[in-house]
PQR file of N, CA, C, O and H, with PARSE charges and radii, in Angstrom:
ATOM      1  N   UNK A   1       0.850  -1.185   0.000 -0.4000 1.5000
ATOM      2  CA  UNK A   1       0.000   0.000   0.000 -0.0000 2.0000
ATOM      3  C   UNK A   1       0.893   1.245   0.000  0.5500 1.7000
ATOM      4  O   UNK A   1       1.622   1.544   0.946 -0.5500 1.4000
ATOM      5  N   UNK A   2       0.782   1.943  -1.127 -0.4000 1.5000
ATOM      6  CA  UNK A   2       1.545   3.229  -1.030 -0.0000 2.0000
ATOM      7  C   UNK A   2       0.821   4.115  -0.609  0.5500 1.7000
ATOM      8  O   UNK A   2      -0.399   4.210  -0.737 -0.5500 1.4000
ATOM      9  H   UNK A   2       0.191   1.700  -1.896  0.4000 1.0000
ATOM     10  N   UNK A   3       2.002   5.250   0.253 -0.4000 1.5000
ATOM     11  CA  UNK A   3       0.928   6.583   0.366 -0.0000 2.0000
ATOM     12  C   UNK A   3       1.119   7.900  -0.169  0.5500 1.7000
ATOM     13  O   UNK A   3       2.241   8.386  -0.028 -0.5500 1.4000
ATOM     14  H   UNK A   3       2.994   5.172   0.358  0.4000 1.0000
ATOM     15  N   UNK A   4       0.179   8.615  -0.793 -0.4000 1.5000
ATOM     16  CA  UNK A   4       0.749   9.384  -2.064 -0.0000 2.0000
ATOM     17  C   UNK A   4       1.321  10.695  -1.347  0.5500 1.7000
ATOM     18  O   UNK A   4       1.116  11.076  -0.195 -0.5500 1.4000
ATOM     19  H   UNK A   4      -0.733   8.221  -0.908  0.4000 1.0000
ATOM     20  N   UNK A   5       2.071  11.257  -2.323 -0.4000 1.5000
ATOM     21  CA  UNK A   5       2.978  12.008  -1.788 -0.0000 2.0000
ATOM     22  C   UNK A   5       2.509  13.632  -1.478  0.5500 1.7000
ATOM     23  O   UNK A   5       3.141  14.626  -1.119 -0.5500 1.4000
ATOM     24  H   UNK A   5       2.237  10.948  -3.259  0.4000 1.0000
ATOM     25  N   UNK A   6       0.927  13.351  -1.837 -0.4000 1.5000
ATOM     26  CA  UNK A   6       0.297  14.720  -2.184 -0.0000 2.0000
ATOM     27  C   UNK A   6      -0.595  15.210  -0.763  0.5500 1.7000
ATOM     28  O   UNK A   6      -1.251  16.228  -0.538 -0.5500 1.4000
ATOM     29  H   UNK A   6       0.413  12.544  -2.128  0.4000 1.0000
ATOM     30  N   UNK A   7      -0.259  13.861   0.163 -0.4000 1.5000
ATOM     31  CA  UNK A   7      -1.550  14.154   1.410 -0.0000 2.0000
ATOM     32  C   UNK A   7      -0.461  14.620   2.139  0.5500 1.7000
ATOM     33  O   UNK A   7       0.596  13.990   2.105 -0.5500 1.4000
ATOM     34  H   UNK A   7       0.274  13.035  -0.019  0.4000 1.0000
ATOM     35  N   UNK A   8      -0.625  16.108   3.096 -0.4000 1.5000
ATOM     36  CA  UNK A   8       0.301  16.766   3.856 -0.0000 2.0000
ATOM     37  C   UNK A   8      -0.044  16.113   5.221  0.5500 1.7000
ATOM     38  O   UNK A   8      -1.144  16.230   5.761 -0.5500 1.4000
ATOM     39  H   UNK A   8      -1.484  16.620   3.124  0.4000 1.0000
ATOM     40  N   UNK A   9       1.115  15.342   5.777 -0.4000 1.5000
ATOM     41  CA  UNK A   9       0.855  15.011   7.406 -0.0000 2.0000
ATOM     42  C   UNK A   9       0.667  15.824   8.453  0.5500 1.7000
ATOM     43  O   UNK A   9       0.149  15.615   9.551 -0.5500 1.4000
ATOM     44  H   UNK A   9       2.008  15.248   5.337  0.4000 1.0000
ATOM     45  N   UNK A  10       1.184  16.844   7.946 -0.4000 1.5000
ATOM     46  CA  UNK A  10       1.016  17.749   9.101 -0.0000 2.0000
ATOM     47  C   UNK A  10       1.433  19.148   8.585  0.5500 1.7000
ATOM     48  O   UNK A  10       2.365  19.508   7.866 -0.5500 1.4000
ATOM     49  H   UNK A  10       1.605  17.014   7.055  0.4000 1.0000
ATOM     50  N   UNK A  11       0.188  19.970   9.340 -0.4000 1.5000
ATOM     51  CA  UNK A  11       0.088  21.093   8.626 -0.0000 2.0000
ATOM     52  C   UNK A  11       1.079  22.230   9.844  0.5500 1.7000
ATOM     53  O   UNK A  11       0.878  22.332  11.054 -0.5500 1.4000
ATOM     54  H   UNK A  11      -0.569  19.677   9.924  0.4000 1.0000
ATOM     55  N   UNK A  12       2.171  22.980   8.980 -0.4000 1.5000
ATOM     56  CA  UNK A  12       2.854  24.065   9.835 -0.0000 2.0000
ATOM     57  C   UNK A  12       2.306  25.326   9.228  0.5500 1.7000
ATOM     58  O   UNK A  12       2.959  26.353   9.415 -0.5500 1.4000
ATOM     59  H   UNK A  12       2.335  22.897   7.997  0.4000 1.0000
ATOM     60  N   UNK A  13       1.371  25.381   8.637 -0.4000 1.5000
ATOM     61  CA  UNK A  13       0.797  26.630   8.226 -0.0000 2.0000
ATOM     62  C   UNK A  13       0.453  27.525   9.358  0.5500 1.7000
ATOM     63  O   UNK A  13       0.892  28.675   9.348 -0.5500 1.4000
ATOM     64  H   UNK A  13       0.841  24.547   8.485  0.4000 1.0000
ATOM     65  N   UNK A  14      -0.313  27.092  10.364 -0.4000 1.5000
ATOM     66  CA  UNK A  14      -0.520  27.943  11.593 -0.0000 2.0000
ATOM     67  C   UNK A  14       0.551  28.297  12.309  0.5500 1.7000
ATOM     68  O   UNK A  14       0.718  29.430  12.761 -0.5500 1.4000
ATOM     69  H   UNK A  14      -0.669  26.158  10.372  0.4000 1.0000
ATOM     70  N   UNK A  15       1.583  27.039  12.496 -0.4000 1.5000
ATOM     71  CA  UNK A  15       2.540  27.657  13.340 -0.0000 2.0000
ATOM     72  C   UNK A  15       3.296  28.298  12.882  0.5500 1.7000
ATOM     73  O   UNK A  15       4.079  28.743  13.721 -0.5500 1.4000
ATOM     74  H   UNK A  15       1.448  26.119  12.129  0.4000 1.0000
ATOM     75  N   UNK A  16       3.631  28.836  11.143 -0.4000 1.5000
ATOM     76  CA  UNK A  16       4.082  29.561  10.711 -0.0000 2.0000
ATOM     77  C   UNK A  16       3.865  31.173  11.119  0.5500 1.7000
ATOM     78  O   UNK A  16       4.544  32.140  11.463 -0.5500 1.4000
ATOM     79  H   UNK A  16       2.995  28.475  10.461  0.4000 1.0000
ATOM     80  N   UNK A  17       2.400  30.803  10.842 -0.4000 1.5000
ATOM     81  CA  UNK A  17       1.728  32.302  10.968 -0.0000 2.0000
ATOM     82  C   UNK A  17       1.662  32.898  12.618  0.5500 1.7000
ATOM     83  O   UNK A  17       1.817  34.086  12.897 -0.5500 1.4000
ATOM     84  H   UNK A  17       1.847  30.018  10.564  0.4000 1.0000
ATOM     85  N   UNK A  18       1.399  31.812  13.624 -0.4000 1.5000
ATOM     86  CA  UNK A  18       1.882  32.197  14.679 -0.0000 2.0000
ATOM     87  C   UNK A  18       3.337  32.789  14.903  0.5500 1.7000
ATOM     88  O   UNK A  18       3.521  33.958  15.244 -0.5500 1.4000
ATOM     89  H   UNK A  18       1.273  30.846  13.397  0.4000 1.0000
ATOM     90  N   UNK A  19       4.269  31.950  14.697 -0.4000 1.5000
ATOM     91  CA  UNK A  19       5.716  32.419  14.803 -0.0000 2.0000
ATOM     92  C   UNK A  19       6.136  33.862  14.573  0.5500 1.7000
ATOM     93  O   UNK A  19       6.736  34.593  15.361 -0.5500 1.4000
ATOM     94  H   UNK A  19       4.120  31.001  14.420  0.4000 1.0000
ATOM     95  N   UNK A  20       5.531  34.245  12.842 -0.4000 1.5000
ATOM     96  CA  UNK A  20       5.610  35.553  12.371 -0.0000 2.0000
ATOM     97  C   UNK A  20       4.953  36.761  13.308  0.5500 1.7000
ATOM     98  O   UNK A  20       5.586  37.700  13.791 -0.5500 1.4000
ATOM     99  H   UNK A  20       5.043  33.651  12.202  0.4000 1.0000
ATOM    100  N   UNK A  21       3.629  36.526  13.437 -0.4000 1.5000
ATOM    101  CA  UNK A  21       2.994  37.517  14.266 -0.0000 2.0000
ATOM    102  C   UNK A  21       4.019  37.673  15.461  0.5500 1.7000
ATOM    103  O   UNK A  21       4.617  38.749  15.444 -0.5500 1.4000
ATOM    104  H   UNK A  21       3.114  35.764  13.045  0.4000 1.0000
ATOM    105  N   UNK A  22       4.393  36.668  16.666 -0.4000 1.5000
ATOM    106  CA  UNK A  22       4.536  37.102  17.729 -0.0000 2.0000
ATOM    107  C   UNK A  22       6.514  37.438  17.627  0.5500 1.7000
ATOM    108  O   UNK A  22       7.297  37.731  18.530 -0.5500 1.4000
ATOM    109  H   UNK A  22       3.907  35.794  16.679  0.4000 1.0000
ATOM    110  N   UNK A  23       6.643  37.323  16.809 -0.4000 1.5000
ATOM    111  CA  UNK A  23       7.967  37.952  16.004 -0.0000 2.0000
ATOM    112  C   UNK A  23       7.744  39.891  16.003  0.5500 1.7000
ATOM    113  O   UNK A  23       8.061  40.826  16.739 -0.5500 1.4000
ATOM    114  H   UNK A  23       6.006  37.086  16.075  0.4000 1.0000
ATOM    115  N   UNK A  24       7.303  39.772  15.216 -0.4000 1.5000
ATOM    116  CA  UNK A  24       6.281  41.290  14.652 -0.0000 2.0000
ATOM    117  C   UNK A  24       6.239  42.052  16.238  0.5500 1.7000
ATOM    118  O   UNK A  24       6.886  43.030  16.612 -0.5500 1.4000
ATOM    119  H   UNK A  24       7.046  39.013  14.618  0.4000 1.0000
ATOM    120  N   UNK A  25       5.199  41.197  17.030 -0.4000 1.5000
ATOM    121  CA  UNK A  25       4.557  41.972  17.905 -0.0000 2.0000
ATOM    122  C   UNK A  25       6.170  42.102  19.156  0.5500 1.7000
ATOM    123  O   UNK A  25       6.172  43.028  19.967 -0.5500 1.4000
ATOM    124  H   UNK A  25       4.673  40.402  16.726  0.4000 1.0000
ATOM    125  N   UNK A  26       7.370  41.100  19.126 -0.4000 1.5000
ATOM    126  CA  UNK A  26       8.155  41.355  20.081 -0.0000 2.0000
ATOM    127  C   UNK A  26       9.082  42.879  19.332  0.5500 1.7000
ATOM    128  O   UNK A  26       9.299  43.984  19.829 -0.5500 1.4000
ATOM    129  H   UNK A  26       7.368  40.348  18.467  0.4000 1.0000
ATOM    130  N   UNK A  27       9.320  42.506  18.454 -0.4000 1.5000
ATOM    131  CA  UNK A  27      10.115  44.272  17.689 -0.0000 2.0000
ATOM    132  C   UNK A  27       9.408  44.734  18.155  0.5500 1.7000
ATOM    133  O   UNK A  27       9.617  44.973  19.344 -0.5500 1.4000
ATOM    134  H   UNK A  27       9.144  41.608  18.050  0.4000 1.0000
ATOM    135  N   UNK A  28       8.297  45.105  17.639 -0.4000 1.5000
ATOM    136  CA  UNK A  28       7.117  46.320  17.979 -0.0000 2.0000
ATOM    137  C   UNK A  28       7.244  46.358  19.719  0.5500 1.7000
ATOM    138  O   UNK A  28       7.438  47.455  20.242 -0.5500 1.4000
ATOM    139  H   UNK A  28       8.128  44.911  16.673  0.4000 1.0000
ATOM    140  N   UNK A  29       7.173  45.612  20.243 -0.4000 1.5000
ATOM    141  CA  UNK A  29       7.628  46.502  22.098 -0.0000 2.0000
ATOM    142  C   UNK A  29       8.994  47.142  21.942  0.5500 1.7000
ATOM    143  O   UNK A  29       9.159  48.357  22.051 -0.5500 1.4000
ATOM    144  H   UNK A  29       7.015  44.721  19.818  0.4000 1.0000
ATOM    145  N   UNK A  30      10.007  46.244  21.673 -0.4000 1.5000
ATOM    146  CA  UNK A  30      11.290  46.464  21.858 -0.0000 2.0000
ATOM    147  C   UNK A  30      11.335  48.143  21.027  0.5500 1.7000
ATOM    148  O   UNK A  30      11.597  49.067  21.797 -0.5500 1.4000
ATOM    149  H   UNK A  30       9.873  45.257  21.584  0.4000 1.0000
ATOM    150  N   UNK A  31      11.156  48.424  19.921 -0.4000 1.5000
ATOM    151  CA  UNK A  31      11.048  49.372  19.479 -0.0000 2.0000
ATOM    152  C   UNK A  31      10.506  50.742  20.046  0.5500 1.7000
ATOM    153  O   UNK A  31      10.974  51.863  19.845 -0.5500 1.4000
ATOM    154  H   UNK A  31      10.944  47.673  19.296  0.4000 1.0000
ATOM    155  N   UNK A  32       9.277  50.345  20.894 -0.4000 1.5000
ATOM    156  CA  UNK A  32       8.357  51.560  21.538 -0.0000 2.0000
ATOM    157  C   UNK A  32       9.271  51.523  23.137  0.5500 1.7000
ATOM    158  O   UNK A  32       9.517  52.612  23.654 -0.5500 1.4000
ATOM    159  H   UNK A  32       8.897  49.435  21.057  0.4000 1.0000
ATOM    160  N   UNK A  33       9.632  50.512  23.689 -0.4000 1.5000
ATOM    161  CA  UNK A  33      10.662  50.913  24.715 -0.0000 2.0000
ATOM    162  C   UNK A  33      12.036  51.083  24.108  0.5500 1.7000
ATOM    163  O   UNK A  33      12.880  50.703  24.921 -0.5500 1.4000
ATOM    164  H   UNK A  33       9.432  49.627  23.269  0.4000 1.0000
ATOM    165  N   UNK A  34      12.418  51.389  23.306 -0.4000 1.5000
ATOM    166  CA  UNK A  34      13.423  52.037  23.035 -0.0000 2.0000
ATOM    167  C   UNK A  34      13.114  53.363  22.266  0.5500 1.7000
ATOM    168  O   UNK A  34      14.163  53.988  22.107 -0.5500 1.4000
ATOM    169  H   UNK A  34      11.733  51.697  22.646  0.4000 1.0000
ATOM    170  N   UNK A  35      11.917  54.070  21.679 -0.4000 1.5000
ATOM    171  CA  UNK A  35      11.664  55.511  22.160 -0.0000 2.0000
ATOM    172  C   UNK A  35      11.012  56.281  23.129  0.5500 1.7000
ATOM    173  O   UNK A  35      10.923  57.507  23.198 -0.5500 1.4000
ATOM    174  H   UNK A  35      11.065  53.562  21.808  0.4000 1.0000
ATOM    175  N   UNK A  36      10.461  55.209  24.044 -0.4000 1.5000
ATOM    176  CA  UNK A  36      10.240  55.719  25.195 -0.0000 2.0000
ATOM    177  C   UNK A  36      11.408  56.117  26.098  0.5500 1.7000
ATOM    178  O   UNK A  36      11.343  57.103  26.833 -0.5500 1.4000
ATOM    179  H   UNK A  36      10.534  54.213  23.988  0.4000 1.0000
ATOM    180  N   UNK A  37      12.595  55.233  26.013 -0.4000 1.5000
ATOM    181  CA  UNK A  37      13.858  55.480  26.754 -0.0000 2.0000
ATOM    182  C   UNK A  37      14.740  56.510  26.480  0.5500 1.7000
ATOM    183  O   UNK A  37      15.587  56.873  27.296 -0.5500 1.4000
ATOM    184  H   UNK A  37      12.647  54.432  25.417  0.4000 1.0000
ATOM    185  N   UNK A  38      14.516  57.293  24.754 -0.4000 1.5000
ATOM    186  CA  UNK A  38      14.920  58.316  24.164 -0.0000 2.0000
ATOM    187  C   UNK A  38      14.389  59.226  24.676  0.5500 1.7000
ATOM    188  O   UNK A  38      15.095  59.891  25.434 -0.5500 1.4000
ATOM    189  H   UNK A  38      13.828  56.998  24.091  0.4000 1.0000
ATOM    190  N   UNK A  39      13.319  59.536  24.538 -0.4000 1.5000
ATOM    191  CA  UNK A  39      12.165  60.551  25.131 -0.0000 2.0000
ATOM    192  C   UNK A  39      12.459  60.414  26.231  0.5500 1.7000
ATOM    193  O   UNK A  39      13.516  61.014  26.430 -0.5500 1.4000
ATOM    194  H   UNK A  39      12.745  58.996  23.923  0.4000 1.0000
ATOM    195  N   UNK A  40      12.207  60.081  26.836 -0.4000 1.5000
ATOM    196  CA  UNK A  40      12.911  60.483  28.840 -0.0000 2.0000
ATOM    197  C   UNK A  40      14.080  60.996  28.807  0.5500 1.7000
ATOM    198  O   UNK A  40      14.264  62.152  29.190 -0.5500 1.4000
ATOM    199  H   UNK A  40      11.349  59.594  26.674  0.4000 1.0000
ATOM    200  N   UNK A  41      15.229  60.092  28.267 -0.4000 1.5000
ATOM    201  CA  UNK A  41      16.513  60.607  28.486 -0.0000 2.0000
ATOM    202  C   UNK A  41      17.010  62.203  28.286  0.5500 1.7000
ATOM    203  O   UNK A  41      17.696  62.908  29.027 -0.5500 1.4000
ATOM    204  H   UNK A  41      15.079  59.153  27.956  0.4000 1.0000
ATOM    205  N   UNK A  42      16.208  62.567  26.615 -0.4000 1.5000
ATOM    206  CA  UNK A  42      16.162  63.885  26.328 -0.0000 2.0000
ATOM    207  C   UNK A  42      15.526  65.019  26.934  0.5500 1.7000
ATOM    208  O   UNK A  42      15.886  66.178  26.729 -0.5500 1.4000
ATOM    209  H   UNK A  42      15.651  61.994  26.014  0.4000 1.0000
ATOM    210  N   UNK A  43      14.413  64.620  27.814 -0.4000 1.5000
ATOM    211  CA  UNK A  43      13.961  64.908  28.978 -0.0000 2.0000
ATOM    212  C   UNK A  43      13.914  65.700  29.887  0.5500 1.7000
ATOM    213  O   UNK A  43      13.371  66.787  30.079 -0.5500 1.4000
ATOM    214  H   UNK A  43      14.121  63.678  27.981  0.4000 1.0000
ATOM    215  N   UNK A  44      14.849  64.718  30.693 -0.4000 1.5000
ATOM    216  CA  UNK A  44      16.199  64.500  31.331 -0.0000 2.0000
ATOM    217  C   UNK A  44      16.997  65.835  30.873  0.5500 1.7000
ATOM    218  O   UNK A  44      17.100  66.881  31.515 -0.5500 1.4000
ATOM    219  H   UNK A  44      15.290  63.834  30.537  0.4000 1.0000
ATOM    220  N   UNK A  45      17.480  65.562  29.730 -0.4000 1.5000
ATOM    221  CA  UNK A  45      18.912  66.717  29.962 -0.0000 2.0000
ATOM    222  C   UNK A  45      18.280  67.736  29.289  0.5500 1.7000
ATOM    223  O   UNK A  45      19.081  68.273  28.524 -0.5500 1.4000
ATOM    224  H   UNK A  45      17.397  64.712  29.209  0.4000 1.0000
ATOM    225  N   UNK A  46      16.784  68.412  29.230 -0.4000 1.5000
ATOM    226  CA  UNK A  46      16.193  69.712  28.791 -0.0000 2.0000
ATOM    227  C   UNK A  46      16.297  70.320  30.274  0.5500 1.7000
ATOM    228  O   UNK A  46      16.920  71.346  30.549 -0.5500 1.4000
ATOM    229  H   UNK A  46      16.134  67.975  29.851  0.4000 1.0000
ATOM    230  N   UNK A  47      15.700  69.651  31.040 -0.4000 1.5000
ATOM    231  CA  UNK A  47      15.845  69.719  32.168 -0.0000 2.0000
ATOM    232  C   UNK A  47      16.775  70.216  33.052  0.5500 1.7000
ATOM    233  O   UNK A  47      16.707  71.242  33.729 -0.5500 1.4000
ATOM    234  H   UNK A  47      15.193  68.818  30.817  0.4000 1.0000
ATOM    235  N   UNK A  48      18.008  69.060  32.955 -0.4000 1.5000
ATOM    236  CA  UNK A  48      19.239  69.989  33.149 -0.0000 2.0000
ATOM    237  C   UNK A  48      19.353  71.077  32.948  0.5500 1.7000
ATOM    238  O   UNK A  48      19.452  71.885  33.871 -0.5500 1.4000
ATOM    239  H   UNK A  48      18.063  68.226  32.405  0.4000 1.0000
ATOM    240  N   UNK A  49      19.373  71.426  31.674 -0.4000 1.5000
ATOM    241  CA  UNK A  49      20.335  72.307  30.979 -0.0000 2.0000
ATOM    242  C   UNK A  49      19.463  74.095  31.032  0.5500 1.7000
ATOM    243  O   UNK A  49      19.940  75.155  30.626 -0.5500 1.4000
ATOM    244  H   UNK A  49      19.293  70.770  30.924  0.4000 1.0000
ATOM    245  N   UNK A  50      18.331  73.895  31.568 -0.4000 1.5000
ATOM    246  CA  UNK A  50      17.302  74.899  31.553 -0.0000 2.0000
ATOM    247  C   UNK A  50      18.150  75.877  32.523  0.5500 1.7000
ATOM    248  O   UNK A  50      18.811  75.498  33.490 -0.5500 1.4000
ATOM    249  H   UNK A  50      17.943  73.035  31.898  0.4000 1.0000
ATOM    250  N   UNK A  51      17.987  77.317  32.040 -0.4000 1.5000
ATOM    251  CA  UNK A  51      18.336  78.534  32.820 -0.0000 2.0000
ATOM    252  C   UNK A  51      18.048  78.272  34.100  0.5500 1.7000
ATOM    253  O   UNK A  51      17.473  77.197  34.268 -0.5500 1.4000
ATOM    254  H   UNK A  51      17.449  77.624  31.255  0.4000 1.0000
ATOM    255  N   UNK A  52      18.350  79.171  35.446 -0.4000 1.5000
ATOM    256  CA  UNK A  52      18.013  79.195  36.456 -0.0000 2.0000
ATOM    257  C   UNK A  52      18.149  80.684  36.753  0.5500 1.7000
ATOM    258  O   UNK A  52      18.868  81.407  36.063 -0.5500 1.4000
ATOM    259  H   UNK A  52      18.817  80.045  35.309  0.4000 1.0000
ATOM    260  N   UNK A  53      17.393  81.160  37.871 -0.4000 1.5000
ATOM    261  CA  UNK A  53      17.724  82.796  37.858 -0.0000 2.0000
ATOM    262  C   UNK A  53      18.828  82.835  38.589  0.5500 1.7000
ATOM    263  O   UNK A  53      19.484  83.868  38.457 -0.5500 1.4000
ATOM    264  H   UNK A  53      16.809  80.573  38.431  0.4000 1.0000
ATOM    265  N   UNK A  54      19.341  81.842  39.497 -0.4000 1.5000
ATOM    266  CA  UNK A  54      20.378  82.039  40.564 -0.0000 2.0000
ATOM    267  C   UNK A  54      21.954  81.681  39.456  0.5500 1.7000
ATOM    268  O   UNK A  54      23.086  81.796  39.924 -0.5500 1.4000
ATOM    269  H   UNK A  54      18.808  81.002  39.604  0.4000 1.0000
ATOM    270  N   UNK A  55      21.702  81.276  38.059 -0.4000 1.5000
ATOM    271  CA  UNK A  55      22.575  81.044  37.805 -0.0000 2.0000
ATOM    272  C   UNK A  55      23.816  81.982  37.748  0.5500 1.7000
ATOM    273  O   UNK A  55      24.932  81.585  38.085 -0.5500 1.4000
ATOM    274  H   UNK A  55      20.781  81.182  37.679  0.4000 1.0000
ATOM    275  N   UNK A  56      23.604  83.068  37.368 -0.4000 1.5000
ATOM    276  CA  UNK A  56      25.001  83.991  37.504 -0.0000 2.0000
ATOM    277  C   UNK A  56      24.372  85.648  38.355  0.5500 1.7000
ATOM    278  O   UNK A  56      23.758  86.638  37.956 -0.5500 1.4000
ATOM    279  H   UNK A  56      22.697  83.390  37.095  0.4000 1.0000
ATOM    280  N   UNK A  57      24.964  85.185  39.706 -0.4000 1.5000
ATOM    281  CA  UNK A  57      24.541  86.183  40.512 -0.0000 2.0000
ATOM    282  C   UNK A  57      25.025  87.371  40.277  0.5500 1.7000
ATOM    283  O   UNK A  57      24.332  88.346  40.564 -0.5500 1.4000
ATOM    284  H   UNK A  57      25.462  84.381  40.030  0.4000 1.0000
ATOM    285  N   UNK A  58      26.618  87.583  39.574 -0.4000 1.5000
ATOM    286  CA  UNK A  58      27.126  88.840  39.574 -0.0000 2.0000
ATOM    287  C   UNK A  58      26.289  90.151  38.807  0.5500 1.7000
ATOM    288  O   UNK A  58      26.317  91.351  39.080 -0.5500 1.4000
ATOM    289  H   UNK A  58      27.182  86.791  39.340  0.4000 1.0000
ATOM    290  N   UNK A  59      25.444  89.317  37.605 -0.4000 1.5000
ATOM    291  CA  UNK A  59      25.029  89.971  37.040 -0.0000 2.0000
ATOM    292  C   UNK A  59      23.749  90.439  37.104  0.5500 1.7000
ATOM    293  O   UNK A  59      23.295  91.004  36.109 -0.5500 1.4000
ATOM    294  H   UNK A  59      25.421  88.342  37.383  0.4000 1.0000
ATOM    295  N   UNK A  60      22.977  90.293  38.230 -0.4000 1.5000
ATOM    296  CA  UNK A  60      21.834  90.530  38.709 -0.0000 2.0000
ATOM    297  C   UNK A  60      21.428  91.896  39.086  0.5500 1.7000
ATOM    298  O   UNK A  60      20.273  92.305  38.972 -0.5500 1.4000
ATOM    299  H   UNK A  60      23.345  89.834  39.038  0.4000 1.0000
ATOM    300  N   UNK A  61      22.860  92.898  39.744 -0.4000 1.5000
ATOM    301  CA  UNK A  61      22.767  93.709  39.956 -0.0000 2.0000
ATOM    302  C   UNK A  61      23.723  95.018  39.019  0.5500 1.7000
ATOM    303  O   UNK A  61      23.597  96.206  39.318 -0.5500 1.4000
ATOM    304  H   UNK A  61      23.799  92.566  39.837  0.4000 1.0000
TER
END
């Protein structure tokens, strides 16, 4: 009894399509926490770098 070569034993079609998606969806975090970590950082040093009135007293008066 042969068995023809045309019947698929087992289908990886889903786990293909699974694999891809949760591929997709791990970049897609990694990506949004890595401009979320930009955006803070820059933040961060606006922050710093902002005038202060106490910064140069001599010239106040």
């Amino acid at each position: 009894m042969a068995i023809p070569n045309n019947i698929p034993l087992f289908d990886y079609t889903g786990g293909i399509v699974v694999t891809v998606v949760s591929i997709l969806i791990g970049l897609g975090a990694i990506a949004i926490i890595i401009y979320f970590v930009a955006k803070s950082k820059k933040r961060r040093k606006m922050v710093h770098n902002r005038k202060k009135n106490n910064d140069n007293p001599e010239r106040m008066n």
